[in-house]
VOSE-348679 format. One record per residue (C-alpha): residue number from 1; residue in three letters; x, y, z. Coordinates in nm, 2 decimals, always signed. Example, Ala and Ser with C-alpha at 12.3 -4.5 7.8 and 13.67 -1.06 7.14 Angstrom:
BEGIN
[rec 1,"ala",[+1.23,-0.45,+0.78]]
[rec 2,"ser",[+1.37,-0.11,+0.71]]
***
This chain:
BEGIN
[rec 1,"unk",[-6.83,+12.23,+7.32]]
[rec 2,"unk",[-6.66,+12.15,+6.99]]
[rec 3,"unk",[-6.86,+12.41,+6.80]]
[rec 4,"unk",[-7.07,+12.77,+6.85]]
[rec 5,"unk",[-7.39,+12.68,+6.92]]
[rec 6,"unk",[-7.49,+13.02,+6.78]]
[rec 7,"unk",[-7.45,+12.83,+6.43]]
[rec 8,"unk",[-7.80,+12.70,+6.52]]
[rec 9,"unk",[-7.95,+13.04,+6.52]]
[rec 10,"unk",[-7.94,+12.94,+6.13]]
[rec 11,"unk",[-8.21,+12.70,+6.19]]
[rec 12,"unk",[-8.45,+12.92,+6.25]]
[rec 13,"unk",[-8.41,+13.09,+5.90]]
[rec 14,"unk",[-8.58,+12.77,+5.76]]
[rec 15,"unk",[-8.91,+12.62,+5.73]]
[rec 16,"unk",[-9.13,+12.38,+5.84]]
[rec 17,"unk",[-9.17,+12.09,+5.62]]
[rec 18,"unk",[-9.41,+11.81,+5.64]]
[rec 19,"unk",[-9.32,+11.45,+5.75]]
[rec 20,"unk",[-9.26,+11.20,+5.46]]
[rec 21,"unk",[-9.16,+10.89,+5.37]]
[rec 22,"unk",[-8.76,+10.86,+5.31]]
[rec 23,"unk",[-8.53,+10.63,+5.02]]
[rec 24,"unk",[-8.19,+10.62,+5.12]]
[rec 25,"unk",[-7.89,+10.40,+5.06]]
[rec 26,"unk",[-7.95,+10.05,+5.18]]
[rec 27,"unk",[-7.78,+9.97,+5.51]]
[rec 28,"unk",[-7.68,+10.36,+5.63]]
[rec 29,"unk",[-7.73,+10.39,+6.00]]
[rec 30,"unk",[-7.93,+10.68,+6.04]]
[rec 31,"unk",[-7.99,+10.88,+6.35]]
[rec 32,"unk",[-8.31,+10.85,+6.53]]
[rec 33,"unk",[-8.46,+11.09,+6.78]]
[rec 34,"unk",[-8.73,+11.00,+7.05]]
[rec 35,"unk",[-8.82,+11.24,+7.31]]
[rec 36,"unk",[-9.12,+11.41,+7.40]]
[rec 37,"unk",[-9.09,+11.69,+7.72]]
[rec 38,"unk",[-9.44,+11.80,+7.87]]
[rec 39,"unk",[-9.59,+11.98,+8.16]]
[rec 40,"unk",[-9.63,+11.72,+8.40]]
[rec 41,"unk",[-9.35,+11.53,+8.63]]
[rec 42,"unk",[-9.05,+11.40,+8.48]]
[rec 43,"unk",[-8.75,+11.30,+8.40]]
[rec 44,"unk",[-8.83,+11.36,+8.05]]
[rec 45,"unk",[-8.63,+11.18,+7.82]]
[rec 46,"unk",[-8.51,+11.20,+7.50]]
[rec 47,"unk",[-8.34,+10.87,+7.32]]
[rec 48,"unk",[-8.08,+10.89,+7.04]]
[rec 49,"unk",[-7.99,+10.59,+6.84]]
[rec 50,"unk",[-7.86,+10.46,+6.52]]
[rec 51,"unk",[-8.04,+10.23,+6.32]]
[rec 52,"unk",[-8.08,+10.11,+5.92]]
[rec 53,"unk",[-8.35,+10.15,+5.71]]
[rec 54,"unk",[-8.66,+9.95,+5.65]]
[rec 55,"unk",[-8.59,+9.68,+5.45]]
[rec 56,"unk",[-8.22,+9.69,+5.51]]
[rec 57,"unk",[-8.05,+9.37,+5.61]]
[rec 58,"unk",[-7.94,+9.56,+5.93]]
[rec 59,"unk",[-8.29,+9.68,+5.99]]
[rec 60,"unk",[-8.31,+9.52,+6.35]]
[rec 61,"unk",[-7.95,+9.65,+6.45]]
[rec 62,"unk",[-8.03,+9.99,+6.66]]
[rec 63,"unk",[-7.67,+10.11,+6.82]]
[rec 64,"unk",[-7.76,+10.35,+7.12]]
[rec 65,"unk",[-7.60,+10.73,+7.08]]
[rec 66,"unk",[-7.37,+10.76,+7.42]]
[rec 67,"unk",[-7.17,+11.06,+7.52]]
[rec 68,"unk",[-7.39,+11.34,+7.31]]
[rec 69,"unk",[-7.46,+11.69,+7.43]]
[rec 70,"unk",[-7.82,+11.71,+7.46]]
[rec 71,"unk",[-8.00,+12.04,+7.53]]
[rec 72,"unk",[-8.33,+12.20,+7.54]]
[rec 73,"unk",[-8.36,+12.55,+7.46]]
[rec 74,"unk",[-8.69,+12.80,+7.56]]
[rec 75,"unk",[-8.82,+13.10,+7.32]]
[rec 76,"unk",[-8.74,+13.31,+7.64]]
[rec 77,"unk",[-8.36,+13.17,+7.62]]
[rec 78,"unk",[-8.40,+12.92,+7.93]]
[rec 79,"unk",[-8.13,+12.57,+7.84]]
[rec 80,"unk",[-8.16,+12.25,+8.03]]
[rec 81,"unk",[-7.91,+12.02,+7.96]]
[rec 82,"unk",[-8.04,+11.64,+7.99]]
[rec 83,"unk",[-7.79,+11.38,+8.11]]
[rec 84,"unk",[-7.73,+11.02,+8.07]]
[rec 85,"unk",[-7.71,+10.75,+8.37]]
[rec 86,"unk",[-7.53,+10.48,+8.44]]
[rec 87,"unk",[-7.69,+10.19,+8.29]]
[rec 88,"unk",[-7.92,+10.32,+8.07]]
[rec 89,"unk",[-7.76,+10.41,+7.71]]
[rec 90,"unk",[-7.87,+10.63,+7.48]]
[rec 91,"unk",[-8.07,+10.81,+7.67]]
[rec 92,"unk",[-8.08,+11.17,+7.84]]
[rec 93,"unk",[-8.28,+11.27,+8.12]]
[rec 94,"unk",[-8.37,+11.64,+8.24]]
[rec 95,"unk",[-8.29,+11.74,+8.58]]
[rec 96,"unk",[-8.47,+11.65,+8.87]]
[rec 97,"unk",[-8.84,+11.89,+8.90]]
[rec 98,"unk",[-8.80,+12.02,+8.58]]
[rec 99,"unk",[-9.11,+12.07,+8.40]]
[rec 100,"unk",[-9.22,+12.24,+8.01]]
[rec 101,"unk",[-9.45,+12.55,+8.09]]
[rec 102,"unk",[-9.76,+12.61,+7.91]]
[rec 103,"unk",[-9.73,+12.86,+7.62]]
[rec 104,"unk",[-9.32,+12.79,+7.56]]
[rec 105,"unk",[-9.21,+12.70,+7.29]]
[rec 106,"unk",[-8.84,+12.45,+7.27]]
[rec 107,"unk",[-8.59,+12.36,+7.05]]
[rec 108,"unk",[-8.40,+12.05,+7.11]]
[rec 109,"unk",[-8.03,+12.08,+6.98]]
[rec 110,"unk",[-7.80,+11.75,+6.96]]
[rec 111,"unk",[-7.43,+11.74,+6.96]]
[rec 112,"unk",[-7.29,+11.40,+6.89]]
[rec 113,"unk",[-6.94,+11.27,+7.01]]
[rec 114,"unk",[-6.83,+11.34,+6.65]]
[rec 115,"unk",[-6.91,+11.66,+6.67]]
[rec 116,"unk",[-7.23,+11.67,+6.41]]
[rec 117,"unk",[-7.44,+11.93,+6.52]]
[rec 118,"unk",[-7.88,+11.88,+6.46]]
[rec 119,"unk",[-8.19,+12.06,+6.58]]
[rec 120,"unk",[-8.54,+12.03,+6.61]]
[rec 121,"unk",[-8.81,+12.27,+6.49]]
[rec 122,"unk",[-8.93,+12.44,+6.77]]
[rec 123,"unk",[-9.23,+12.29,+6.93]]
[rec 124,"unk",[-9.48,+12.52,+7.12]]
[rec 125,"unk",[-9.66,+12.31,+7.48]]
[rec 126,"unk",[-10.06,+12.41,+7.46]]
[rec 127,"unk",[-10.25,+12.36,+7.72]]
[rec 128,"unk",[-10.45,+12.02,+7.74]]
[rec 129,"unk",[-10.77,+11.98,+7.92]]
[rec 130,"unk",[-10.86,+11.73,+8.18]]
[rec 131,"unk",[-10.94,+11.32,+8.14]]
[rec 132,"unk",[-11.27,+11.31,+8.35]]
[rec 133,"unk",[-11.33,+10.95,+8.33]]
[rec 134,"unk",[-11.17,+10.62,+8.23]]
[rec 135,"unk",[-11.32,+10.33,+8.11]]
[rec 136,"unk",[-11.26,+9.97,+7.92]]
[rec 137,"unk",[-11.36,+9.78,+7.61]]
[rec 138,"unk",[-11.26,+9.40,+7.56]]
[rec 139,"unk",[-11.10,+9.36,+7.20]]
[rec 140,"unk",[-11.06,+9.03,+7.02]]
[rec 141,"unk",[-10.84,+8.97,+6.72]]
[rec 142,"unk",[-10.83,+8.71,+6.48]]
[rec 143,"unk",[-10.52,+8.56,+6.38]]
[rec 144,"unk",[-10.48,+8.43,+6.05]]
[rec 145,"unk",[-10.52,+8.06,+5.93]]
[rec 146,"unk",[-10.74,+8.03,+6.24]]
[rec 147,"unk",[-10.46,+8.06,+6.50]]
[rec 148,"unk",[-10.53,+8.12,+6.89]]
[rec 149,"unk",[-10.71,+8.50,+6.93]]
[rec 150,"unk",[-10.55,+8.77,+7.06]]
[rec 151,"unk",[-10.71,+9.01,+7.31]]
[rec 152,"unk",[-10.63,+9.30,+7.53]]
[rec 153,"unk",[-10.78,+9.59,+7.71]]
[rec 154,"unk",[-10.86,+9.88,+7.48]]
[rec 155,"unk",[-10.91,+10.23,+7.71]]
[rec 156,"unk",[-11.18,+10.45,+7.67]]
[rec 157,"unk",[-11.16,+10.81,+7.81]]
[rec 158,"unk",[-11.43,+11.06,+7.86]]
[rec 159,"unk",[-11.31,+11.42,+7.81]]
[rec 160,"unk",[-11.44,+11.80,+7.78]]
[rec 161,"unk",[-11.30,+11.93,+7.47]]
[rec 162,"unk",[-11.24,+12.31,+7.50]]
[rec 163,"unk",[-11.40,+12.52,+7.21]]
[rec 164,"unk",[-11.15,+12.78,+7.19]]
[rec 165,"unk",[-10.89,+12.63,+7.02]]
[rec 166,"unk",[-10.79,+12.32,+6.79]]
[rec 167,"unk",[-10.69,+12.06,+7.00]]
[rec 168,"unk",[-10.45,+11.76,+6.86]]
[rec 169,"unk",[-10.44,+11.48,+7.11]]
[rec 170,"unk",[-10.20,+11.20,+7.17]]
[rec 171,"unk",[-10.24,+10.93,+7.45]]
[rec 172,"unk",[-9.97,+10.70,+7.56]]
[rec 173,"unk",[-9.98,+10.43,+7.83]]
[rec 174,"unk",[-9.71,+10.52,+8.17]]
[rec 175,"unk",[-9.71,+10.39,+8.46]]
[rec 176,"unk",[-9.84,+9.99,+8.52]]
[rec 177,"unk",[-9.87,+9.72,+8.80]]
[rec 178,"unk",[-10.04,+9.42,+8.85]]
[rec 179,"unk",[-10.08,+9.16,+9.12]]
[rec 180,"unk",[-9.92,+8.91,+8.98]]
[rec 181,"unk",[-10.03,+8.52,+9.09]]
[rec 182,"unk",[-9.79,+8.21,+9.00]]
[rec 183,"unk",[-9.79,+7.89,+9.10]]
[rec 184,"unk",[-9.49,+7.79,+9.34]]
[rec 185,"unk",[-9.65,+7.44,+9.46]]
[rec 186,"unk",[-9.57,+7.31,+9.10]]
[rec 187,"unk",[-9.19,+7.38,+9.14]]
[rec 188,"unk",[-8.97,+7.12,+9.02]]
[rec 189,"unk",[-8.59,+7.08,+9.02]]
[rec 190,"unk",[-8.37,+7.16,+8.75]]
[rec 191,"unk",[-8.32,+6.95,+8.47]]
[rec 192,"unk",[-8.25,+6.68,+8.48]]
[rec 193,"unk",[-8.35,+6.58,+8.80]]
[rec 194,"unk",[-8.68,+6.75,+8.77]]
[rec 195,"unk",[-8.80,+6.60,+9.10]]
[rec 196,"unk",[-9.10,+6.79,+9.25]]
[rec 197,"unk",[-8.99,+7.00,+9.49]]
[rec 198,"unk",[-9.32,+7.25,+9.55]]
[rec 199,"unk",[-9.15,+7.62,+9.74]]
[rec 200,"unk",[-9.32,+7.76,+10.06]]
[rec 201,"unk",[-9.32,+8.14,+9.94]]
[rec 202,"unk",[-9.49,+8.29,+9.74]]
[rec 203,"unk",[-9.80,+8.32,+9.53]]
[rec 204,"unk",[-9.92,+8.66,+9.50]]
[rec 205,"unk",[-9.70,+8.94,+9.41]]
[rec 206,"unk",[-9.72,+9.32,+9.25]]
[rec 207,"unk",[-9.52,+9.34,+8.90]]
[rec 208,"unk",[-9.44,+9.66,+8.72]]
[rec 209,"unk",[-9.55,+9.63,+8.39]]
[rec 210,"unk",[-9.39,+9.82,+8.09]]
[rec 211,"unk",[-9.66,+9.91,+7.84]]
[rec 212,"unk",[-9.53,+9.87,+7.49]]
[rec 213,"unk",[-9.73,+10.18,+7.35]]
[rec 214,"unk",[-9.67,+10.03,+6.96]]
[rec 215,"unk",[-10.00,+10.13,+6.91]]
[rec 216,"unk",[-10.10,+10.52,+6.82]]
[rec 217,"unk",[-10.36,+10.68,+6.97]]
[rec 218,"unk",[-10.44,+11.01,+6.83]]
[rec 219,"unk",[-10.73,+11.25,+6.76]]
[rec 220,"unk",[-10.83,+11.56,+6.64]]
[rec 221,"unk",[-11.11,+11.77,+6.79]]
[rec 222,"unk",[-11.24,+11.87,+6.44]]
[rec 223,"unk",[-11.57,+11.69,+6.46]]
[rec 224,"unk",[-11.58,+11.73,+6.87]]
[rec 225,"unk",[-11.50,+12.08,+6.90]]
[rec 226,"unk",[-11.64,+12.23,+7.23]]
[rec 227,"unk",[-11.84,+11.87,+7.35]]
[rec 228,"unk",[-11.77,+11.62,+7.54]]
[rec 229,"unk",[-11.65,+11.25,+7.35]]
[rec 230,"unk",[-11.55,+10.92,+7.47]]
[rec 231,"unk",[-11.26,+10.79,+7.27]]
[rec 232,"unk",[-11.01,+10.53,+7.24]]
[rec 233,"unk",[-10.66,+10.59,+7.44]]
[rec 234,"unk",[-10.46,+10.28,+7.51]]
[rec 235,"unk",[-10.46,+9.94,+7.44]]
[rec 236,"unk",[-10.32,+9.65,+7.67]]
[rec 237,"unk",[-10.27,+9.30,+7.54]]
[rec 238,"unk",[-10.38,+8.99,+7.77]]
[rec 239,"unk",[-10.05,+8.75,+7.77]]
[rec 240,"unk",[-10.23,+8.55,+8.05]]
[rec 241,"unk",[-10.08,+8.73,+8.37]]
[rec 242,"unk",[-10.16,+9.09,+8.31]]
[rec 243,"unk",[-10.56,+9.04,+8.39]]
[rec 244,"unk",[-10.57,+8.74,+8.62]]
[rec 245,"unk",[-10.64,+9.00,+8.92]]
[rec 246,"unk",[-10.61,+9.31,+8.94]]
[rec 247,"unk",[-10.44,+9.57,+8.68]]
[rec 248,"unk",[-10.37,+9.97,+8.69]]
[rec 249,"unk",[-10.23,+10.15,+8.44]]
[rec 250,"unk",[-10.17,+10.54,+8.39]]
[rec 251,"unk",[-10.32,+10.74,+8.11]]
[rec 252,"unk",[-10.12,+11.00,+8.00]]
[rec 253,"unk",[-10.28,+11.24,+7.80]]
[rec 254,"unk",[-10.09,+11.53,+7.58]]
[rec 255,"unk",[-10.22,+11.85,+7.40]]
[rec 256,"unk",[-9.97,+11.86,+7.04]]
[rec 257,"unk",[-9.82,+12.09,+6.76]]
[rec 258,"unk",[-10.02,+12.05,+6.46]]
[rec 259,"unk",[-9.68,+11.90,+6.29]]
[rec 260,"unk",[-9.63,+11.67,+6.55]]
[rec 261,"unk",[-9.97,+11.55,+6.49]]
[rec 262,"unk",[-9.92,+11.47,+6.10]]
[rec 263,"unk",[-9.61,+11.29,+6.19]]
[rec 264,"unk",[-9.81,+11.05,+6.45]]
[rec 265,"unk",[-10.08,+11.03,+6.19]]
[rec 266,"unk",[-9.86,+10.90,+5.92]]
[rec 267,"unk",[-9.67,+10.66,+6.16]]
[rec 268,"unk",[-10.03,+10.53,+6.23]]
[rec 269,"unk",[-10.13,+10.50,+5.87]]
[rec 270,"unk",[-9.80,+10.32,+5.79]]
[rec 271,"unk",[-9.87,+10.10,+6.07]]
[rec 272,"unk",[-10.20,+10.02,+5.94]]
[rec 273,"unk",[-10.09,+9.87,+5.61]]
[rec 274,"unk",[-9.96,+9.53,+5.80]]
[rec 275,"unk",[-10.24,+9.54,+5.99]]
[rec 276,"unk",[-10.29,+9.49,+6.36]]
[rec 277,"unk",[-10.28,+9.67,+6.66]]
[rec 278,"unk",[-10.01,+9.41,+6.79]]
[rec 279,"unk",[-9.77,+9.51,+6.44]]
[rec 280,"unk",[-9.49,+9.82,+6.45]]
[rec 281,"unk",[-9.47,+10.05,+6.17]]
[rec 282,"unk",[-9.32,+9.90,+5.83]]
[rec 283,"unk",[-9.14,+10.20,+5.70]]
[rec 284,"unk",[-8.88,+10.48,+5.82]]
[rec 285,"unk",[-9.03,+10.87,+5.84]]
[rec 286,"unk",[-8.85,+11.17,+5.86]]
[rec 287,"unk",[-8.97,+11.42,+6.14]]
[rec 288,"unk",[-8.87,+11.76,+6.23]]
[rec 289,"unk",[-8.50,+11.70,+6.33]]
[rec 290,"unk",[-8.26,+11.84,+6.04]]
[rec 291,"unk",[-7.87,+11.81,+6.08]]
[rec 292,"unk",[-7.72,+12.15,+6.07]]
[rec 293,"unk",[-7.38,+11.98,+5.94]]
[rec 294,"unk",[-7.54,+11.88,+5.63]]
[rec 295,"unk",[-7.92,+11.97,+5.54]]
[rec 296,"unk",[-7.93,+11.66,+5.30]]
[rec 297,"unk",[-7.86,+11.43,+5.61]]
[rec 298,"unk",[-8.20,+11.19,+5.70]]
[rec 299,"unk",[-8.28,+11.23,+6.04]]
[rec 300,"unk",[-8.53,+11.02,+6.16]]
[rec 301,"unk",[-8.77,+11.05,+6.49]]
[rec 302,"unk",[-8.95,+11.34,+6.61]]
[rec 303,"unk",[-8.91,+11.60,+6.90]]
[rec 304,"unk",[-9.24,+11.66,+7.10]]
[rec 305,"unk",[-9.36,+11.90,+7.33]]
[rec 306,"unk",[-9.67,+11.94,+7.50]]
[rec 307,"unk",[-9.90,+12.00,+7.79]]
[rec 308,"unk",[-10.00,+11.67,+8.02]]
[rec 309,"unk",[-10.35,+11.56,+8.23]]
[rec 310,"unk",[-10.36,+11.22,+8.37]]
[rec 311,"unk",[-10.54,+10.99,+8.51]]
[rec 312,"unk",[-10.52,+10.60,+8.64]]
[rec 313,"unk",[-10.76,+10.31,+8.60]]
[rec 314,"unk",[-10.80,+9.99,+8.77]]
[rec 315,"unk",[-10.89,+9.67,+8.58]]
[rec 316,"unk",[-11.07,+9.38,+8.78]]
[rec 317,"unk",[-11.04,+9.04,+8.56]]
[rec 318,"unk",[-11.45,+9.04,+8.64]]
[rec 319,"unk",[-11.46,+9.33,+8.37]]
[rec 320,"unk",[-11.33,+9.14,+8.08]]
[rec 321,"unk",[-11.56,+8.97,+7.85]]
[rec 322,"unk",[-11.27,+8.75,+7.67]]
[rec 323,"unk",[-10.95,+8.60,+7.89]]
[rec 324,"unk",[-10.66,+8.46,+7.75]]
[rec 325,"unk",[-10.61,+8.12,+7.94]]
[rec 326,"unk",[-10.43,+8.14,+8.29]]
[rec 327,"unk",[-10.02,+8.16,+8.21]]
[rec 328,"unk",[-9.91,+7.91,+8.47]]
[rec 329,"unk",[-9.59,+8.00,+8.63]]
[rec 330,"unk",[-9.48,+7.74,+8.81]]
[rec 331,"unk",[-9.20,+7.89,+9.10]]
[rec 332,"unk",[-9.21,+8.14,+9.37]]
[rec 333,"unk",[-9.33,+8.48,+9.22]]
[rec 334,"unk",[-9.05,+8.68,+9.34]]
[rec 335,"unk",[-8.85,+8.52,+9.10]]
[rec 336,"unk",[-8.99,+8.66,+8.83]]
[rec 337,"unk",[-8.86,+9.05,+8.74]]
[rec 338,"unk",[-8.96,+9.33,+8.82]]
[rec 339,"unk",[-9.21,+9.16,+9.08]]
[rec 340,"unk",[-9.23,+9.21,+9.49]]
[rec 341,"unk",[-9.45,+9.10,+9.75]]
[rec 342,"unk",[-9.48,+9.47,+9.88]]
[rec 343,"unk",[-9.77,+9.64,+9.69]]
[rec 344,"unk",[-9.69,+9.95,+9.55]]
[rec 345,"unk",[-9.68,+10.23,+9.84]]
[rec 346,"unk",[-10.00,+10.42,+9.63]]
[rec 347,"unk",[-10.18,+10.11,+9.59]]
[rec 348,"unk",[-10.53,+10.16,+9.59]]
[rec 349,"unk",[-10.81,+9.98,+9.37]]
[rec 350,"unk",[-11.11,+10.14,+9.57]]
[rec 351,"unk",[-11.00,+10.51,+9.46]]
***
């Protein structure tokens, strides 16, 4: 490496400050971190980009980080460095089986290919108690000016909250399929013949489904402390194809820092002020990365760590008291990406 990574030791010398809203010159591409590490299966990934500030003309221009040094760093001295892969940039993966462990606490520390060194605050993984039940909740939203409505799938989760300790929750969508259904007797040629031309093959197929996770779902156990709660955890939107059959979805459920809780919080509320669950956050917030080069720097994004539970739900269309109309899509639905006639090799609604 370009520099001593025992300059970092310096980091720990300062202190812990709280999340806030930044100003900083209009169009400087600042340096965003995304990662969270946990107890459960990986790869665990942590993203690096470059991106302007809210309301800068170059707001929507976000430049991927390629060719850092990426590491994460126990209390107990363990280091993992996380690599990139082909095709996928600005991103850094841990190795294969590599897990957090309960009680640990971890640094990440970024070297960029200019040689700008930053670290995280250290982030300790607490233990997170189990999901014992999933459920679902139709939602309906309004648009303005009397537009069509929006609807989704909002999650509800049963859990035990533990009563020996202050839990701060955070639940984010992984893992999603659907069986997909299209309409391949409406083919027609390409314009501008556009002759009917209806395909053989195929209707039904299973689609891997990318949840968006925009919106936050956090909680703190201050008013369940010790009992059990049912609580929102996810939200999917209906675009017309995700609930015509069948849907499943993992819940993904993480025990944080008190700090990494705040952050989420104030993401949340800052999301709030536009409005909707479908909206991202209007504003850039600082987290608890801090450029060793230069303290002044604004580093936005925030390093998590934590301990996972999860658990997986199946949504029949029967269970939805709203639908989006049908999406009609009319070709063979092994066109369509990330779709396959094969159902997934796990594939099991009955479970």
């Amino acid at each position: 490496m370009s520099k001593n990574w025992i300059y970092l030791v310096f980091f720990f010398l300062l202190g812990c400050i709280d999340p806030f809203p930044v100003e900083v010159p209009e169009g400087e591409q600042l340096l965003t971190v995304e990662g969270l590490i946990h107890s459960g299966p990986g790869p665990h990934i942590i993203q690096l980009s470059r991106s302007a500030t809210y309301g800068s003309d170059l707001q929507s221009l976000i430049r991927p980080v390629v060719g850092a040094t990426v590491i994460v760093r126990s209390d107990d001295g363990e280091v993992t460095f996380l690599g990139e892969r082909e095709g996928v940039r600005g991103a850094y993966f841990t190795p294969e089986g590599w897990r957090a462990q309960i009680g640990k606490a971890y640094t990440l520390y970024i070297e960029t290919p200019e040689g700008t060194l930053y670290s995280s605050f250290p982030e300790r993984v607490e233990s997170v108690p189990e999901i014992q039940s999933l459920g679902i909740r139709t939602v309906v939203v309004p648009q303005p000016g009397g537009g069509p409505e929006r609807s989704g799938v909002q999650i509800i989760a049963d859990i035990n909250d533990p009563a020996d300790q202050n839990n701060f929750y955070f639940w984010r969508l992984g893992a999603a399929n659907y069986i997909l259904e299209t309409r391949p007797d409406l083919y027609t040629t390409p314009a501008p013949e556009r002759n009917p031309a209806p395909k053989d093959c195929c209707v039904v197929c299973y689609r891997t489904d990318i949840p968006n996770n925009r919106s936050l779902f956090i909680a703190v156990d201050d008013d369940f402390n010790g009992l059990s709660t049912r609580i929102p955890v996810g939200f999917v939107e209906d675009d017309g194809l995700r609930f015509v059959n069948k849907y499943r979805v993992d819940v993904n459920q993480y025990s944080i820092s008190q700090d990494a809780f705040r952050f989420l919080r104030l993401v949340k509320q800052q999301a709030e002020i536009s409005g909707s669950i479908f909206d991202p956050p209007p504003a850039n917030i600082r987290g608890n990365m801090i450029s060793l080069d230069n303290p002044d720097e604004v580093v936005l994004g925030y390093f998590m760590a934590a301990g996972e539970a999860s658990k997986r739900i199946y949504v029949d269309q029967a269970e939805l008291t709203f639908k989006q109309n049908r999406a009609i899509i009319p070709d063979d639905c092994r066109v369509v990406p990330n779709a396959t006639i094969d159902p997934p090799f796990d594939w099991n609604p009955n479970e």
